[in-house]
C-alpha positions as CSV (number, residue, x, y, z in Angstrom):
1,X,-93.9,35.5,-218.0
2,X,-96.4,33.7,-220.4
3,X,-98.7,33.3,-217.2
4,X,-98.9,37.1,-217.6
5,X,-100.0,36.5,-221.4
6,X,-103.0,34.4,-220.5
7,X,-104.3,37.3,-218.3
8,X,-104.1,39.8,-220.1
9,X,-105.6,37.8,-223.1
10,X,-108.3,37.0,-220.4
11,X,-108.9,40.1,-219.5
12,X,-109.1,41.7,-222.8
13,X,-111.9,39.0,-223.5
14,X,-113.9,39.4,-220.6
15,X,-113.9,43.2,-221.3
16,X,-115.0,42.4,-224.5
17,X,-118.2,40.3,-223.3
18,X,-118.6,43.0,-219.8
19,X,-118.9,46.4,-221.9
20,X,-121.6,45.4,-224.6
21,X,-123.7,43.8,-221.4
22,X,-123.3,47.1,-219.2
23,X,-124.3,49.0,-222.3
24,X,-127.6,47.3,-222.3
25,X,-128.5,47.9,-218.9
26,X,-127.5,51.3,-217.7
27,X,-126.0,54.8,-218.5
28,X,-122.5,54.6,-216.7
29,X,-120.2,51.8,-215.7
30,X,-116.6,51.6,-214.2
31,X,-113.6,49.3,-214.9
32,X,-111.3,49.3,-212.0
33,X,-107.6,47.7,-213.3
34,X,-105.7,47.6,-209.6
35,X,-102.3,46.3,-209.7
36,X,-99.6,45.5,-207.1
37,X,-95.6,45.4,-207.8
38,X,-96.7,44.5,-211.3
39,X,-96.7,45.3,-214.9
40,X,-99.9,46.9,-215.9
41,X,-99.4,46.1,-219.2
42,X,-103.1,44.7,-219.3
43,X,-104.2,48.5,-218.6
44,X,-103.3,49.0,-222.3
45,X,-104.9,46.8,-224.1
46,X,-108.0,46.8,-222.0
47,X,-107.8,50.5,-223.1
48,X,-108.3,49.3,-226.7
49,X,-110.8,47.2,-226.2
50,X,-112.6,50.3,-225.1
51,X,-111.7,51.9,-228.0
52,X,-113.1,49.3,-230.1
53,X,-116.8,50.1,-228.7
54,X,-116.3,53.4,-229.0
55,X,-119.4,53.7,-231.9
56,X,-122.1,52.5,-229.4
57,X,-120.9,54.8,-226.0
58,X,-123.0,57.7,-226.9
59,X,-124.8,58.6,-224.3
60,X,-123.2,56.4,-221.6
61,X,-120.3,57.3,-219.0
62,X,-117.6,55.0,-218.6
63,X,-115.0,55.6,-215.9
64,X,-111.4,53.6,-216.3
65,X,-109.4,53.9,-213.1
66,X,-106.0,52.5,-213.0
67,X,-104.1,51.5,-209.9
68,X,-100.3,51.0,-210.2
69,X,-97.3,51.6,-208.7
70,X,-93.7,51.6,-209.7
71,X,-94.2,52.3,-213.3
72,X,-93.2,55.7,-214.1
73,X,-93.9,55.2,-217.9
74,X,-97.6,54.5,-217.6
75,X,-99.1,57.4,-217.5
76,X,-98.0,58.5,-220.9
77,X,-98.7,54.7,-222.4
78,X,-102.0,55.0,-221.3
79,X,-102.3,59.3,-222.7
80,X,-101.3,57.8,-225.9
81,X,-104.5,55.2,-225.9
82,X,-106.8,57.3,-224.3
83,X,-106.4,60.3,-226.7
84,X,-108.1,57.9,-229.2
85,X,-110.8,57.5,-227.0
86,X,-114.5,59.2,-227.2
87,X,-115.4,62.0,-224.6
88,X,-117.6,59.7,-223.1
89,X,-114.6,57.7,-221.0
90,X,-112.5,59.2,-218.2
91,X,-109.3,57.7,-217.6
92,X,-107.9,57.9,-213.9
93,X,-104.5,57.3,-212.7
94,X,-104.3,56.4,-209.5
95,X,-100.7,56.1,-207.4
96,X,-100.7,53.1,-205.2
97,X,-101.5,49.6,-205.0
98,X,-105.1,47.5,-204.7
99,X,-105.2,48.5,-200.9
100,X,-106.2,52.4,-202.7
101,X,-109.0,50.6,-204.2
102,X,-112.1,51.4,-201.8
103,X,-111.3,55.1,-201.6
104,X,-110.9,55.0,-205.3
105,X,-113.5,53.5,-206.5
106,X,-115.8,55.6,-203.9
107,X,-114.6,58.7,-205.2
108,X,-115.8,57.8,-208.5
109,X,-119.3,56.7,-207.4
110,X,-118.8,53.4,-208.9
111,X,-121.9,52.2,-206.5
112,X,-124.6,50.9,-208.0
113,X,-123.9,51.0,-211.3
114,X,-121.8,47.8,-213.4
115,X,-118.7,47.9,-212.2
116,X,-115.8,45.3,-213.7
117,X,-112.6,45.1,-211.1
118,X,-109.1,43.4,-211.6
119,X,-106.8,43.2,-208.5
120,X,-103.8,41.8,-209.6
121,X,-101.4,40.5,-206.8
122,X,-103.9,42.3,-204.1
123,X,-104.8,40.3,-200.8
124,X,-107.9,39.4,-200.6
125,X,-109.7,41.9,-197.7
126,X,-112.9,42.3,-196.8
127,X,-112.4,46.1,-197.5
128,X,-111.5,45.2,-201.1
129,X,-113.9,42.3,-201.5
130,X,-116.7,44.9,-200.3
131,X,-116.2,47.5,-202.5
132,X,-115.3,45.2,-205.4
133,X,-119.3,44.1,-204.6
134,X,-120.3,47.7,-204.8
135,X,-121.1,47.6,-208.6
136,X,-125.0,46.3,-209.3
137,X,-123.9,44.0,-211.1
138,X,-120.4,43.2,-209.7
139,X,-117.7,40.8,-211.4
140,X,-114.5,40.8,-210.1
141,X,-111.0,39.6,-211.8
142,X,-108.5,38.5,-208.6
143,X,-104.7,37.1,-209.0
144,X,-102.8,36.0,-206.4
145,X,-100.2,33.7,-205.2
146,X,-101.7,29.6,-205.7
147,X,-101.0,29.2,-201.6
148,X,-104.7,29.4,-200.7
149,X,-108.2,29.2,-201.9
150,X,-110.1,32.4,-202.8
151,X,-113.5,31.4,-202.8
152,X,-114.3,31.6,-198.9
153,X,-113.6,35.3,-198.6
154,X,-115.5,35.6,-201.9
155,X,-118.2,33.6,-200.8
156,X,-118.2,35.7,-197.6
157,X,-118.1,38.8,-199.3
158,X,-121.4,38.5,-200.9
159,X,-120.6,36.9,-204.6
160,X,-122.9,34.3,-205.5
161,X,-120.8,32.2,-208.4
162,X,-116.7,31.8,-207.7
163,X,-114.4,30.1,-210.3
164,X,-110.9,29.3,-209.7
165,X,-108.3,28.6,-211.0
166,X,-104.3,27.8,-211.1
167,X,-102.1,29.2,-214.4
168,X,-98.8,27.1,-214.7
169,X,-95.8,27.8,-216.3
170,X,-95.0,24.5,-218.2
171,X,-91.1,23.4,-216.9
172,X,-88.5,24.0,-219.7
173,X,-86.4,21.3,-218.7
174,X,-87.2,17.9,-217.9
175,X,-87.8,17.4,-214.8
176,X,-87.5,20.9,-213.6
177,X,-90.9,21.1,-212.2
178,X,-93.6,23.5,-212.7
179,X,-93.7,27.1,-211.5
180,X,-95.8,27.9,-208.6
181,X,-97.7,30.3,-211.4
182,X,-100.6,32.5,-210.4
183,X,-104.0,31.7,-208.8
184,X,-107.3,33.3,-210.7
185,X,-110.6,33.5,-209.3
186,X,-113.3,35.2,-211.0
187,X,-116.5,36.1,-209.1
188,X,-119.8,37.4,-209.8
189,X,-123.7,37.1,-209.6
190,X,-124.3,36.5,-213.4
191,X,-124.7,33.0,-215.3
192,X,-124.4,34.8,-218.4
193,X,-120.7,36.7,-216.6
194,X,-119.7,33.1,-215.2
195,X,-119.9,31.4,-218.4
196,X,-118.5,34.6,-220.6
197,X,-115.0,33.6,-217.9
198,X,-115.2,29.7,-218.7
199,X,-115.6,30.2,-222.2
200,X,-112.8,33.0,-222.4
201,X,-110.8,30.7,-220.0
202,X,-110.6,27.8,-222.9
203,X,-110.5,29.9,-226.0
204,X,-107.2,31.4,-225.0
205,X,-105.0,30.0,-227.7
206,X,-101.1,30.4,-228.4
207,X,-99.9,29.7,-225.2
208,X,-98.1,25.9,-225.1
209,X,-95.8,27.5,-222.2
210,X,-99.2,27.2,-219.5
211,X,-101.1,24.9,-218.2
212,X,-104.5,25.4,-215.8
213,X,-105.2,23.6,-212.5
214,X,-108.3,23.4,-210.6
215,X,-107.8,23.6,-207.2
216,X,-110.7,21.7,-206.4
217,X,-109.2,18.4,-207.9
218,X,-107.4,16.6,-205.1
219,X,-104.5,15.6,-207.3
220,X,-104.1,18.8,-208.7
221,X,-103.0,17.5,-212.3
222,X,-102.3,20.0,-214.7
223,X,-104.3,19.9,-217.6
224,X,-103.6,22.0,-221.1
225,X,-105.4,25.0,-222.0
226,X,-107.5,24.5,-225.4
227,X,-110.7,24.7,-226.6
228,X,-111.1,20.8,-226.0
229,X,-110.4,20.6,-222.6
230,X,-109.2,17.4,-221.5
231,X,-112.4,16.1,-219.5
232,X,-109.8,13.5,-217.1
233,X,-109.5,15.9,-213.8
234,X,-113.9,16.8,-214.5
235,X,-114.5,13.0,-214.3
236,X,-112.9,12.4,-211.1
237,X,-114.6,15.6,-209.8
238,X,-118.0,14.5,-210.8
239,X,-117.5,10.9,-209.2
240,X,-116.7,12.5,-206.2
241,X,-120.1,14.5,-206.3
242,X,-121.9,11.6,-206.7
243,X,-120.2,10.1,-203.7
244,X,-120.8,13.2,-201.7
245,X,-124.5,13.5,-202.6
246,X,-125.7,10.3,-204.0
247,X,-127.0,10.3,-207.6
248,X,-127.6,13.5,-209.6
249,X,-129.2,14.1,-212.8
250,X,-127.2,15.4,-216.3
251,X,-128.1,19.1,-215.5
252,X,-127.1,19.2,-211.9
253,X,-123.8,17.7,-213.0
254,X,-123.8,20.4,-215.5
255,X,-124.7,22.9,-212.9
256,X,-121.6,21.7,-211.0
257,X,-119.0,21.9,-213.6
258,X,-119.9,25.6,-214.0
259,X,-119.9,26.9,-210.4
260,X,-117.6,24.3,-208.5
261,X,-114.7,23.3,-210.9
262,X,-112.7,25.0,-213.6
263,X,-115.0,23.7,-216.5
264,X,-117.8,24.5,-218.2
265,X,-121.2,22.8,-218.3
266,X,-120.6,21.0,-221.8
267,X,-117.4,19.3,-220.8
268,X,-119.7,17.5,-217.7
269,X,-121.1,15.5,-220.8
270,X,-118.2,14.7,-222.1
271,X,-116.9,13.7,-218.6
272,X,-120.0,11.8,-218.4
273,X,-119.6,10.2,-221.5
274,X,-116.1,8.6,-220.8
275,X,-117.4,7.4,-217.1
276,X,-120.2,5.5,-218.4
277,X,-118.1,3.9,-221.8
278,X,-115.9,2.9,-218.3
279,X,-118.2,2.0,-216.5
280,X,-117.7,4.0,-213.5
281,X,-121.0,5.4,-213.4
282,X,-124.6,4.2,-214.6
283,X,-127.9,5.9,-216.2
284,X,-131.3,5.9,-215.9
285,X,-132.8,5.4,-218.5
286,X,-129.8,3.1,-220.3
287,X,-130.8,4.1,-223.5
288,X,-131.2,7.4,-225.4
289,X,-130.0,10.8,-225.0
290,X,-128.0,12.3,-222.6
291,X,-130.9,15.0,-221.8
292,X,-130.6,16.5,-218.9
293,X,-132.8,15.0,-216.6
294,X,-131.1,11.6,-217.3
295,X,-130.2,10.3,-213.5
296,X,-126.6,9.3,-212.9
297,X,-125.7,7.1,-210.5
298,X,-121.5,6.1,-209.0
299,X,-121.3,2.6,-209.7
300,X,-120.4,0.3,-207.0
301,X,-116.8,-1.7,-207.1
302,X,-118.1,-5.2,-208.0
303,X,-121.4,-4.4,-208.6
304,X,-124.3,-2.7,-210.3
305,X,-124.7,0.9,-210.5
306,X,-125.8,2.5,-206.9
């Protein structure tokens, strides 16, 4: 499926931004790739992502466990990668599905140390959530089915900064509608992890066949995925915020677009910069730069700015 594409292209570039940071700030680290009834195909190519650090792991211990079930063949896929790999990484198999994951990742004294987790098609417990948290620091990669949000068991499970969002298959046949796709939610206590996602999230590139969908945008319009993301759905997000909470400066909109919607911080000024050419929004000052401590204000129907 080419929803399957876009994760595994996702996951490949988070790994690539992860590793170098877990370098940096400790000895040992673990990268926990759990999945349920699916392909693990990702486990491969996160495999050689490894590989491709392989230079600065001396010294450090990184731990790889794998969770799959029903793929008989990927045991010796992943031999093949991981006999390229330095000394310093263990690779684990592991039988089962993401429900295995607390034992697992116990057993390998993933505690305390950074830990980088992908449950694919895994339901979302507070066993799961917990020892997803376990890593200091923690990021965690969830997929499900788009049929509910992720970010209150995420938020209840200790994760300070949640991002969500809905991959669509575009329809192949007008109007055949789109597939119900795959709900992503990333969720960590890093800026510098949060952004690495949002950035990764609009580089991905090649893939005309998906479209993204923030569930927080009450008419859930599908948007496509490029560097220049469209900034429509972001405006009507941000208007709402305004109504919500009154006026808001340039930064705090930024602020929003990171951790509340499926965009990143720069396309709030874009966003903002359409709204005011439309007039749906005013700032204070009028004139000048759109720094961040310029106030924004909704405008009202008929009137001046509010």
């Amino acid at each position: 499926m080419p929803t399957d594409a876009v994760l595994r292209e996702l996951l490949v570039r988070q790994l690539d931004a992860w590793l170098p940071a877990a370098l940096h700030r400790a000895r040992r680290a673990t990268l926990a790739l759990a999945y349920a009834g699916t392909d693990a195909g990702g486990a491969d190519a996160a495999l050689r992502v490894v590989g491709e650090h392989a230079d600065r792991l001396r010294g450090f211990r990184l731990t790889v466990l794998v969770l799959a079930e029903g793929d008989e063949t990927l045991p010796a896929r992943l031999g093949a990668v991981e006999s390229t790999l330095p000394a310093e990484v263990t690779v684990h198999v592991v039988p089962g599905d993401p429900a295995r994951l607390p034992v697992a990742l116990k057993a390998a004294g993933a505690a305390g140390a950074p830990l980088l987790t992908l449950a694919h098609g895994a339901a979302p417990t507070p066993a799961l959530l917990a020892a997803a948290r376990s890593g200091r620091p923690a990021d965690l990669l969830l997929v499900t089915a788009p049929d509910a949000p992720l970010r209150p068991a995420l938020d209840a499970a200790g994760f300070p900064l949640v991002a969500e969002v809905d991959l669509l298959a575009a329809p192949t046949l007008p109007g055949s509608g789109d597939d119900e796709g795959l709900r992503l939610a990333f969720a960590t206590g890093s800026d510098r992890s949060l952004q690495a996602f949002k950035d990764a999230l609009w580089a991905v590139d090649g893939h005309a066949e998906v479209r993204y969908r923030d569930p927080a945008d009450p008419p859930g319009r599908a948007v496509d995925v490029g560097p220049e993301a469209d900034p429509g759905p972001l405006g009507g997000e941000l208007l709402a915020e305004l109504a919500r909470r009154g006026p808001r400066t340039v930064t705090e909109l930024r602020r929003f677009a990171l951790t509340s919607t499926v965009y990143r911080a720069a396309d709030a000024n874009r966003a903002l910069t359409g709204l005011l050419d439309a007039g749906a929004v005013a700032r204070d000052p009028e004139h000048g730069k759109l720094g961040g401590d310029v106030l924004i204000s909704a405008a009202r129907p008929g009137g001046p700015a509010a």
